[in-house]
Structure formats: C-alpha cells, structure tokens
N, CA, C and O atoms as CSV, one atom per row, in Angstrom:
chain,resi,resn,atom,element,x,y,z
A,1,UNK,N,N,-39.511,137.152,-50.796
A,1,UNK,CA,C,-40.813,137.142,-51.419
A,1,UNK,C,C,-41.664,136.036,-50.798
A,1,UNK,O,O,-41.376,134.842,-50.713
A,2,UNK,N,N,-42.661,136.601,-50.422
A,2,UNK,CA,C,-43.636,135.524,-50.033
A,2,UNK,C,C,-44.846,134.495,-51.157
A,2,UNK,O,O,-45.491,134.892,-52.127
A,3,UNK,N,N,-44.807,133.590,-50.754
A,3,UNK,CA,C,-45.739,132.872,-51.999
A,3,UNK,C,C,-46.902,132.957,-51.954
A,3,UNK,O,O,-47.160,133.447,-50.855
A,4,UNK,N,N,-47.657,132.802,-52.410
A,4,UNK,CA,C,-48.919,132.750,-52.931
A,4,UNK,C,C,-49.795,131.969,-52.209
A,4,UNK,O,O,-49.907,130.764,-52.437
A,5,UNK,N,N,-50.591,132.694,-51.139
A,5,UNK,CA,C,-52.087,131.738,-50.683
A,5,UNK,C,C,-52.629,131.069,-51.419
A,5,UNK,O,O,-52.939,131.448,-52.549
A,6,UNK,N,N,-52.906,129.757,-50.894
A,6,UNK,CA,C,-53.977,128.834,-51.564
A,6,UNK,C,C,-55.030,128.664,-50.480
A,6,UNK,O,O,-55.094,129.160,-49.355
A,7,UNK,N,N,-56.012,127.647,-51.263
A,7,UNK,CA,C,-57.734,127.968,-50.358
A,7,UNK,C,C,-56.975,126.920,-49.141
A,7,UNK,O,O,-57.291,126.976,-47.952
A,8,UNK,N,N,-56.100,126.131,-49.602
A,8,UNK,CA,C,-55.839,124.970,-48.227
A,8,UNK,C,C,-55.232,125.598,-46.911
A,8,UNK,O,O,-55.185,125.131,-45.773
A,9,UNK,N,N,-54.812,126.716,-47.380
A,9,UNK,CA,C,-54.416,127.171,-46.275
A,9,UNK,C,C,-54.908,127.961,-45.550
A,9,UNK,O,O,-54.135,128.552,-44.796
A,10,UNK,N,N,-56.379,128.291,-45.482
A,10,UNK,CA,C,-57.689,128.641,-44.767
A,10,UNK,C,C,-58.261,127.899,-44.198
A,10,UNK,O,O,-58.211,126.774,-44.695
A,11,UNK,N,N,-58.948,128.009,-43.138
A,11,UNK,CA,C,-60.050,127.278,-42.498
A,11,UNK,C,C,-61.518,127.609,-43.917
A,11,UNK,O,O,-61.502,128.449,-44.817
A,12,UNK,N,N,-62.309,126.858,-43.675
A,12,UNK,CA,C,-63.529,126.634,-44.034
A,12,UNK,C,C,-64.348,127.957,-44.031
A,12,UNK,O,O,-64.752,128.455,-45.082
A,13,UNK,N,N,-64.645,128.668,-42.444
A,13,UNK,CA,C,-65.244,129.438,-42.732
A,13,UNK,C,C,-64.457,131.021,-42.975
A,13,UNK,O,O,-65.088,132.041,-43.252
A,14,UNK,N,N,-63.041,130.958,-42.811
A,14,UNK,CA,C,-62.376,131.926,-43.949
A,14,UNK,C,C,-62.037,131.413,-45.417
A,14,UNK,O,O,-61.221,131.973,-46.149
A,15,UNK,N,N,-62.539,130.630,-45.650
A,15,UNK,CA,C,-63.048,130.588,-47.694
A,15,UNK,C,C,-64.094,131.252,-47.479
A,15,UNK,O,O,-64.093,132.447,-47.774
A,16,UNK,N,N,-65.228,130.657,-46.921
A,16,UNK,CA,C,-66.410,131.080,-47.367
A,16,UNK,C,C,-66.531,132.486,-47.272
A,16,UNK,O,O,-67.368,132.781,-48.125
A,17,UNK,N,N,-66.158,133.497,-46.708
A,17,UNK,CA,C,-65.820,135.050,-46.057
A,17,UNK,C,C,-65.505,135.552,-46.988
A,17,UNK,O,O,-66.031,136.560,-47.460
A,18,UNK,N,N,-63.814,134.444,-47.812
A,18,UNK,CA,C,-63.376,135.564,-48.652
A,18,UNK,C,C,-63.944,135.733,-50.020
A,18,UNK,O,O,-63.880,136.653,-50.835
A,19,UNK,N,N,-64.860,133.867,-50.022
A,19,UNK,CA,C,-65.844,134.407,-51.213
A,19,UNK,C,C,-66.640,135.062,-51.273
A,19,UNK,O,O,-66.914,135.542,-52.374
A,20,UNK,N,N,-67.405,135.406,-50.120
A,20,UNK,CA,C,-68.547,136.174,-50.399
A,20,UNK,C,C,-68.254,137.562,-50.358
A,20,UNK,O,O,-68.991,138.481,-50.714
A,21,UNK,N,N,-66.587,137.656,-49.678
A,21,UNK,CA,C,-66.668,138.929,-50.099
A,21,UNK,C,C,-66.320,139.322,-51.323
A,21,UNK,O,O,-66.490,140.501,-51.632
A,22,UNK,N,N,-65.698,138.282,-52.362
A,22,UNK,CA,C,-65.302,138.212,-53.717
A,22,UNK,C,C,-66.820,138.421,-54.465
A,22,UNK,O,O,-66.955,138.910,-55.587
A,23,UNK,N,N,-67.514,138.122,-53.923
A,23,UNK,CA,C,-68.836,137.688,-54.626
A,23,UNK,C,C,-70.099,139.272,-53.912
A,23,UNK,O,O,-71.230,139.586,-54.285
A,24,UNK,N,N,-69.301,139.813,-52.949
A,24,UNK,CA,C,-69.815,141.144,-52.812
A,24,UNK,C,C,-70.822,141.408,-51.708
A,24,UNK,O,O,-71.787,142.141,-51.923
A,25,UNK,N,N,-70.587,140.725,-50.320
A,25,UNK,CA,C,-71.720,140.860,-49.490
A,25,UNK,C,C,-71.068,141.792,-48.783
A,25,UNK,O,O,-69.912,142.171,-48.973
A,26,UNK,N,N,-71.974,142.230,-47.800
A,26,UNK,CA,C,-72.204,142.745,-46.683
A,26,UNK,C,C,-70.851,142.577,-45.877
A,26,UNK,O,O,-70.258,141.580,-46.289
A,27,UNK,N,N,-70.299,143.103,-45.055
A,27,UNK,CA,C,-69.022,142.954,-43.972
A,27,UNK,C,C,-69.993,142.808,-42.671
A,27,UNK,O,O,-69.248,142.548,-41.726
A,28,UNK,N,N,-70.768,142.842,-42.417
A,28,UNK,CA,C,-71.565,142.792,-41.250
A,28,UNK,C,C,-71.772,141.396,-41.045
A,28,UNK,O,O,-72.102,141.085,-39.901
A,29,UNK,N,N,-71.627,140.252,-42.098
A,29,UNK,CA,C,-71.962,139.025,-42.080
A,29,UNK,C,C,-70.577,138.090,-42.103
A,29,UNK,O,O,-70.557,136.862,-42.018
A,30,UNK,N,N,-69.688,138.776,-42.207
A,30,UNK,CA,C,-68.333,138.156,-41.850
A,30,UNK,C,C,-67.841,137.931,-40.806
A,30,UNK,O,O,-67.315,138.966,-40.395
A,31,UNK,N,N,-67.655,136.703,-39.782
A,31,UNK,CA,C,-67.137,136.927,-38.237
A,31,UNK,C,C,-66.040,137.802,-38.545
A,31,UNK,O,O,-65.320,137.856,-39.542
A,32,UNK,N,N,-66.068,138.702,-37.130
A,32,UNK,CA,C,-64.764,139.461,-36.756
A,32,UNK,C,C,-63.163,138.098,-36.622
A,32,UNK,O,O,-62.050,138.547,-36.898
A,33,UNK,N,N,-63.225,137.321,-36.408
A,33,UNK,CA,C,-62.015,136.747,-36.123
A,33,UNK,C,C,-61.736,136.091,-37.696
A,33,UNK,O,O,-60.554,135.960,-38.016
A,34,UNK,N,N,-62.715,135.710,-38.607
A,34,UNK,CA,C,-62.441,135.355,-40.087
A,34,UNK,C,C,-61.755,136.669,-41.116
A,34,UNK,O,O,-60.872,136.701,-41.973
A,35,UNK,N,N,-62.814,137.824,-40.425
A,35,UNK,CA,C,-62.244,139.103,-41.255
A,35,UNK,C,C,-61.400,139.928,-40.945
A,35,UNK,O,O,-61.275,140.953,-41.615
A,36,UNK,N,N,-60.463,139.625,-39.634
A,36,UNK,CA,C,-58.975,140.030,-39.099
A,36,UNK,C,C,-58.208,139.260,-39.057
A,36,UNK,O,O,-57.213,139.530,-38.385
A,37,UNK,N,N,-58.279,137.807,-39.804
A,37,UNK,CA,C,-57.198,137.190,-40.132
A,37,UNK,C,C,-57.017,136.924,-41.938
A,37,UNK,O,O,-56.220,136.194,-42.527
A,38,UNK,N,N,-57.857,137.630,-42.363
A,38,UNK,CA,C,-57.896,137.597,-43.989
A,38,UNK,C,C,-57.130,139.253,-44.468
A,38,UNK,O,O,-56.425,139.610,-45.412
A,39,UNK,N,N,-57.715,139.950,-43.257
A,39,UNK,CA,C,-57.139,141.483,-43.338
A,39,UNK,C,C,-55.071,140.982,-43.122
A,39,UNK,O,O,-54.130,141.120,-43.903
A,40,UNK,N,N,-55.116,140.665,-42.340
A,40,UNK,CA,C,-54.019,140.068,-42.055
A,40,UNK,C,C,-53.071,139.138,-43.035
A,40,UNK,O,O,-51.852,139.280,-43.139
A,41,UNK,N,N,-53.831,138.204,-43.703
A,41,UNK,CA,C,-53.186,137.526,-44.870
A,41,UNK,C,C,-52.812,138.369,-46.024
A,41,UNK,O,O,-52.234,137.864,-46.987
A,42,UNK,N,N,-53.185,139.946,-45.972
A,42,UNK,CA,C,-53.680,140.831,-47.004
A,42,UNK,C,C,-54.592,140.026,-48.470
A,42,UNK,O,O,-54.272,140.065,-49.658
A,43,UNK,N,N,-55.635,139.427,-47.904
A,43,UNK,CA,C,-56.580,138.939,-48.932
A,43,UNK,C,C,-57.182,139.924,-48.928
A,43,UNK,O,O,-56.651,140.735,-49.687
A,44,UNK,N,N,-58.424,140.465,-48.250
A,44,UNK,CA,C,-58.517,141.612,-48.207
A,44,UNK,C,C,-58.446,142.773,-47.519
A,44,UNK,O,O,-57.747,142.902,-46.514
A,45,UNK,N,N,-59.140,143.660,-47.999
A,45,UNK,CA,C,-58.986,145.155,-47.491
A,45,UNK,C,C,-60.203,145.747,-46.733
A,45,UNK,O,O,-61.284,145.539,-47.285
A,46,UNK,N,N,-60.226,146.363,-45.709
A,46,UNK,CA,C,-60.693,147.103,-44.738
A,46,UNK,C,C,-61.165,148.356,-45.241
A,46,UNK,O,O,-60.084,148.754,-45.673
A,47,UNK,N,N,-61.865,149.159,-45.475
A,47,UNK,CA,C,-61.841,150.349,-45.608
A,47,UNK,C,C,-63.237,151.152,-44.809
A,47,UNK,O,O,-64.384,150.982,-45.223
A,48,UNK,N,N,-62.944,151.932,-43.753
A,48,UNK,CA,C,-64.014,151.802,-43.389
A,48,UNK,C,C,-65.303,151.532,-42.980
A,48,UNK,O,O,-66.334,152.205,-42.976
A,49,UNK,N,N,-64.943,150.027,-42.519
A,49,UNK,CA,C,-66.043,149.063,-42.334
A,49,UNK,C,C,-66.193,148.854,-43.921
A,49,UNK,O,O,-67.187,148.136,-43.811
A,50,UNK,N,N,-65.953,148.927,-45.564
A,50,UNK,CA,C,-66.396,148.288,-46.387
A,50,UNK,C,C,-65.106,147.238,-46.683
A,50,UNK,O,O,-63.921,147.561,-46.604
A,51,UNK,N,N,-65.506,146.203,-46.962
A,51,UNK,CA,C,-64.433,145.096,-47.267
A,51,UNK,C,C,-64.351,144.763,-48.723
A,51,UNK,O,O,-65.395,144.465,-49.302
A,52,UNK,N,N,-63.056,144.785,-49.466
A,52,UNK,CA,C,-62.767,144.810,-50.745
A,52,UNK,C,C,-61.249,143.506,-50.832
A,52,UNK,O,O,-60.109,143.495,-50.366
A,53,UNK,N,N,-61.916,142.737,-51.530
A,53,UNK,CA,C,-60.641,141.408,-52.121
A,53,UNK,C,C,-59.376,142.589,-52.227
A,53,UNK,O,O,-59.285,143.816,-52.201
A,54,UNK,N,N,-58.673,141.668,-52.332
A,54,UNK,CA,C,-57.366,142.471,-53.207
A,54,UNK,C,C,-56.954,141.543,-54.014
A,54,UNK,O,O,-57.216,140.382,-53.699
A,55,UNK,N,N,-56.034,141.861,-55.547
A,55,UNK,CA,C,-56.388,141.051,-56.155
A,55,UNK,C,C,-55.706,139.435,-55.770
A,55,UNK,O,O,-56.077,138.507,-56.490
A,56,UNK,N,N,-54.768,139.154,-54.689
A,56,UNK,CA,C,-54.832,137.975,-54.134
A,56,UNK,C,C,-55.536,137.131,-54.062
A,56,UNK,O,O,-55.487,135.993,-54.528
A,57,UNK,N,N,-56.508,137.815,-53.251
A,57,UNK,CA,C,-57.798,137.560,-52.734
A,57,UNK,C,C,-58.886,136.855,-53.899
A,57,UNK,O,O,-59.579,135.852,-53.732
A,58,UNK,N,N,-58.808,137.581,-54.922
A,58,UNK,CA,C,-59.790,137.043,-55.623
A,58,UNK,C,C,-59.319,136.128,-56.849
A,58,UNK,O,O,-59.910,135.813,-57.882
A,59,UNK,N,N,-57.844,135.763,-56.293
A,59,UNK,CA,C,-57.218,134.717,-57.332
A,59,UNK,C,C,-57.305,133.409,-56.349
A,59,UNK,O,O,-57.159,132.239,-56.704
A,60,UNK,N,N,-57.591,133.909,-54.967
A,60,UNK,CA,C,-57.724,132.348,-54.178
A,60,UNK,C,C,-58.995,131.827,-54.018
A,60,UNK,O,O,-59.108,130.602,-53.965
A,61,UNK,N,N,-60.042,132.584,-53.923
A,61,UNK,CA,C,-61.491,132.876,-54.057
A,61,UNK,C,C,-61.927,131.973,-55.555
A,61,UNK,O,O,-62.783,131.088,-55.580
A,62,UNK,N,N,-61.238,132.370,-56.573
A,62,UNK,CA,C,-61.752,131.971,-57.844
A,62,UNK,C,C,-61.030,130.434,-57.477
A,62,UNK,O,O,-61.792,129.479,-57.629
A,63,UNK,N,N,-59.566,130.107,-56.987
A,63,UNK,CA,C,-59.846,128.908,-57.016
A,63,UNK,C,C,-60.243,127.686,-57.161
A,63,UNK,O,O,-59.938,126.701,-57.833
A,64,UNK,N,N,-61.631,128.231,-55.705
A,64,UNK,CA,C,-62.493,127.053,-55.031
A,64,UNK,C,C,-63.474,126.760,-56.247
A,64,UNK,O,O,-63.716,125.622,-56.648
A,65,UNK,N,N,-63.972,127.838,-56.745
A,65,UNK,CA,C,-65.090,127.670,-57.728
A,65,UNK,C,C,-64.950,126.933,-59.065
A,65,UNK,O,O,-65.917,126.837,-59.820
C-alpha cells in the first residue's frame, strides 16, 4: 500500500495546478509537465483534455488552504 501524498511533496507550481484544478479551471492553463506528473501521482484525472481531482487530489489540495 502506498501512503498518502502530502502538499510537501510537490513542487510549488504542482500545488498551485492541483488547486486550481480542485477549484475548477481550465486544463489549458496547467503546464504540460505539472499536469503529467499529477496525472502520474494519480491526483488527477485526464479525460479528454478535461482534468478532474480524484478524491486524493482534493484531500491534498484542501490541505494547503
């Protein structure tokens, strides 16, 4: 079993990515190298160019705030 992401274990501008995608922007405003290594952490999800937390994602996201 793997443990649980925390925000420390992101760079800066993959927090800010996975909040805003927690917080519901655009995928067009996410660098490609922030939003294929969050796809990768499975924070979030890909779907056709739309990007969706998973709920990981928006337990590391709520975190910071």
């Amino acid at each position: 079993m793997r443990r649980l992401m925390t925000s420390s274990d992101l760079t800066d501008g993959e927090l800010m990515a996975l909040s805003a995608i927690v917080d519901g922007a655009m995928s067009r405003h996410i660098p490609k190298a922030d939003r294929e290594r969050l796809v990768e952490l499975r924070l979030i999800q890909d779907s056709m160019g739309v990007l969706f937390p998973t709920p990981e994602g928006r337990i590391v996201a709520r975190k910071v705030k």
